[in-house]
C-alpha positions as CSV (number, residue, x, y, z in Angstrom):
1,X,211.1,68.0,138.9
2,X,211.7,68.6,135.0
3,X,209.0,70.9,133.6
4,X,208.4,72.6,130.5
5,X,206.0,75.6,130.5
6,X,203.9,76.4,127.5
7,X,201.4,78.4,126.0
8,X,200.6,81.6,123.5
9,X,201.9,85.6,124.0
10,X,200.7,86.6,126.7
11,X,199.2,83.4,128.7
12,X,201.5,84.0,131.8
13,X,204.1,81.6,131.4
14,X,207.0,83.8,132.8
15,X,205.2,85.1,135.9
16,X,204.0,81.3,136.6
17,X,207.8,80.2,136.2
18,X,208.8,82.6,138.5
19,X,206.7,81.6,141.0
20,X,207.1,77.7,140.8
21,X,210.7,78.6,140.9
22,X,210.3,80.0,144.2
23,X,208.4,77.3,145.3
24,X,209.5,74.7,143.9
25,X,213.4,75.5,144.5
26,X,214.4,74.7,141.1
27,X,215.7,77.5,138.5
28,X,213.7,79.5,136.0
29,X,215.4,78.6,133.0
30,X,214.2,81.5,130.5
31,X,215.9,81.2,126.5
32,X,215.9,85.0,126.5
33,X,218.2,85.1,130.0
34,X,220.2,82.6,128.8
35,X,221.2,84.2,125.8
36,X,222.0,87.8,128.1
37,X,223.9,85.7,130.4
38,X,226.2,83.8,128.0
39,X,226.5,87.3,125.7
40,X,227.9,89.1,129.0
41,X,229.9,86.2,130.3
42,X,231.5,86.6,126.3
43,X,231.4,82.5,125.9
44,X,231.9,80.9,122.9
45,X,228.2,80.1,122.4
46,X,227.2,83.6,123.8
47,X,229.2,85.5,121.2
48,X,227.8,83.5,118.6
49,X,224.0,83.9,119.6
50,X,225.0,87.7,119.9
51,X,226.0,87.7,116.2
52,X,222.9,86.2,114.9
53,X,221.0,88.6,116.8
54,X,222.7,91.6,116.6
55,X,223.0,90.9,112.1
56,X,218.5,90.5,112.6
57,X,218.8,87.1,112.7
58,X,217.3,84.3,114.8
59,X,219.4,82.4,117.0
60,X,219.5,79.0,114.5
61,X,218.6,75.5,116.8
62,X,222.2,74.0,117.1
63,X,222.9,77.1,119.3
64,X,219.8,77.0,121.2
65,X,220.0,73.3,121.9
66,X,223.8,73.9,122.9
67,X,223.1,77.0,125.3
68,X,220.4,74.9,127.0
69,X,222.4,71.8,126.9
70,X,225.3,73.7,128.9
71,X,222.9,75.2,131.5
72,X,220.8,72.3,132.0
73,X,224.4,70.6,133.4
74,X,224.9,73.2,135.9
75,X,224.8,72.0,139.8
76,X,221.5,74.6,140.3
77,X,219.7,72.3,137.6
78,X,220.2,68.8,139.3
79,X,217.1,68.6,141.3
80,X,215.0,70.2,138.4
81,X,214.8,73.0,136.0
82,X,211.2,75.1,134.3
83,X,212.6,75.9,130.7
84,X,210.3,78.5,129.7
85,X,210.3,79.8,125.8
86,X,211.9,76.4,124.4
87,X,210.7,74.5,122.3
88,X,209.0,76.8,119.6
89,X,208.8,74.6,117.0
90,X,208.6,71.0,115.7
91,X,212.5,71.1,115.0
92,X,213.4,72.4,118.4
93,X,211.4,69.7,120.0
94,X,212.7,67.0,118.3
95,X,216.5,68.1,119.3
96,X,215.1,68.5,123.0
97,X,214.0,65.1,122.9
98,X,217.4,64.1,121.9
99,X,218.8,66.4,124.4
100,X,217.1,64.9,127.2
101,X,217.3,61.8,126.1
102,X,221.4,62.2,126.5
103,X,221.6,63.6,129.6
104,X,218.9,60.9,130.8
105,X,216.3,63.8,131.6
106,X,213.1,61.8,132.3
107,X,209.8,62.6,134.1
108,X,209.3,65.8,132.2
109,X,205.9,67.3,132.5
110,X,204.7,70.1,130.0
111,X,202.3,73.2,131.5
112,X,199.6,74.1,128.8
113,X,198.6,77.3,130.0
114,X,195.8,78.6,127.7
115,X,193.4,81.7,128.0
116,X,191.3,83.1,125.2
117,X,192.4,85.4,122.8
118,X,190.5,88.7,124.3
119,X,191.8,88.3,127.5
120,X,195.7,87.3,125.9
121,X,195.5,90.5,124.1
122,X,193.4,92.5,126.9
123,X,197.2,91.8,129.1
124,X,199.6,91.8,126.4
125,X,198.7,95.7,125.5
126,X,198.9,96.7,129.4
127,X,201.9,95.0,130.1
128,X,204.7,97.8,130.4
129,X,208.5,96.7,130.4
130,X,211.7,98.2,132.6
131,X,214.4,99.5,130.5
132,X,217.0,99.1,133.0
133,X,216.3,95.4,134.2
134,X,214.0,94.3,131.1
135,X,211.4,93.0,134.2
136,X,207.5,92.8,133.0
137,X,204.8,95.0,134.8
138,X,200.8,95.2,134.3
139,X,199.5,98.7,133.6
140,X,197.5,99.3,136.7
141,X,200.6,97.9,139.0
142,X,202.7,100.8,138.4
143,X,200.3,103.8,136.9
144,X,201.0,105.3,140.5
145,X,204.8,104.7,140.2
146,X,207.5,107.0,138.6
147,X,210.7,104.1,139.4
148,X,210.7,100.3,138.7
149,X,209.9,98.5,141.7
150,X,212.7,95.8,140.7
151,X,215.4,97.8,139.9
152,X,214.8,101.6,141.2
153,X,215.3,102.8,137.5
154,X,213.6,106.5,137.1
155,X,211.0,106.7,134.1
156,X,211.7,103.8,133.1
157,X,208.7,102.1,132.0
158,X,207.9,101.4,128.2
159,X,205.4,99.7,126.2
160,X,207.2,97.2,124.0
161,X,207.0,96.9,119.8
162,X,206.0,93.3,120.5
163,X,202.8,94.1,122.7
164,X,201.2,96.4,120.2
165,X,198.1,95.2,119.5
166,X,198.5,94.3,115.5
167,X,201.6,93.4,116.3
168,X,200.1,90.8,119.2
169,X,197.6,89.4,116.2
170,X,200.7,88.3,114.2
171,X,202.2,86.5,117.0
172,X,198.8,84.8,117.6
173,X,199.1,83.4,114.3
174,X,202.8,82.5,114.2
175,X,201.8,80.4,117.2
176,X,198.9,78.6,115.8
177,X,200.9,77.6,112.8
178,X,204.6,77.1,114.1
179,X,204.3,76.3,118.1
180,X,201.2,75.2,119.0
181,X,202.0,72.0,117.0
182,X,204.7,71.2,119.5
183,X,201.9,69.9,122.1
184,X,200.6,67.3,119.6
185,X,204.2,66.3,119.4
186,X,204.8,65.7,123.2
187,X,201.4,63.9,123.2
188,X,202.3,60.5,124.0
189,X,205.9,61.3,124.8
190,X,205.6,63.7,128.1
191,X,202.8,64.3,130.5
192,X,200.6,67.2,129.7
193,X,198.8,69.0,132.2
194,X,196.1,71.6,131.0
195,X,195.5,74.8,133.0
196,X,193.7,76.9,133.0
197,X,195.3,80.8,132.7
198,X,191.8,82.9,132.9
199,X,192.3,83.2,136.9
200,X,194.0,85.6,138.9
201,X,197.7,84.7,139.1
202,X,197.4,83.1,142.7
203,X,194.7,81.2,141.6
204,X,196.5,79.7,138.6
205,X,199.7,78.8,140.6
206,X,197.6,76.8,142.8
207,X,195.8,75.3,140.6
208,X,199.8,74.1,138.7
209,X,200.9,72.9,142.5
210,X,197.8,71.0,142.9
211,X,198.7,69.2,139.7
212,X,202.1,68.4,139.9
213,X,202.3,67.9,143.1
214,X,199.3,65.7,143.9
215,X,198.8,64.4,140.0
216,X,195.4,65.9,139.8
217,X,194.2,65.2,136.0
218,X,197.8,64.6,134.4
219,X,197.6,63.7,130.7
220,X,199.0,61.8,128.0
């Protein structure tokens, strides 16, 4: 199973990966980790996306496209993968497209998780980060806690630059105008299935099962 999991800050797209990777038996495939993991294994591609970044730059699409390219032809991605921050924009799309399209990647289905803006920016300014181990936490999850769960790390929790609330608003809007025109250009060319992300997080994982497991409501 080939999926692609989509949707604005804050919509739950990591947690939901997560989970369907567990489920599902098929790896998480986050940009973010991949990047991490090919900085610290000191590959060619890895030292090259840790240039860009570390100069303030983005990570151009040649290297993204390449990075995913050479994890998606691992032996943990033959039965499936859940790519999860790629593509961002029309560009990146396209070069997916052509990605899978090389490596004879078919059957992709796209997650649109949506929610409304209140309650996107209602859990991006609770969420609290782990500096040790970089792992996501909701506010009222660890308020009684003085070590990560995941890692054991001491006083480690932080509220990140990125989940400020005027910071949140100008990722809303980068979204509207750069990604969100990536579903129209999968429309046609991937199934899209449409969920629903107001739930609780049980609810919501369910509800993705349900779908791509018994084609409830698939779209084109």
């Amino acid at each position: 199973m080939h999926l692609i999991i989509f949707g604005p800050p804050g919509v739950g797209k990591g947690t939901q990966a997560k989970l369907l990777s567990q489920r599902l038996y098929i790896p998480h495939i986050s940009t973010g980790d991949i990047l991490r993991e090919e900085a610290r294994k000191g590959s060619e591609l890895g030292l090259r996306a840790k240039q860009l970044i570390d100069g303030g730059n983005f990570v151009d699409d040649a290297t993204m496209v390449a990075i995913i390219r050479e994890t998606l032809l691992q032996e943990r991605c033959k039965n499936g993968f859940i790519l999860d921050g790629f593509p961002r924009t029309i560009e990146q799309a396209e070069r997916l497209h052509e990605l899978f399209t090389e490596l004879k990647i078919m059957g992709v289905v796209l997650l649109n998780l949506s929610a409304s803006e209140n309650t996107l920016v209602h859990r991006l300014t609770h969420r609290r980060s782990c500096k040790s181990c970089h792992e996501l936490f909701i506010l009222d999850d660890i308020a009684h806690l003085t070590a990560c769960p995941k890692c054991g790390a001491e006083n480690s929790f932080y509220h990140r630059a990125d989940d400020k609330e005027a910071v949140i608003i100008k990722r809303f809007g980068i979204f509207e105008e750069t990604t969100k025109p990536v579903l129209e250009f999968y429309r046609g060319k991937k199934h899209i299935i449409n969920i629903d992300s107001e739930p609780s997080i049980e609810d919501i994982n369910q509800d993705i099962l349900s779908h791509i497991l018994y084609g409830v409501n698939a779209t084109l």
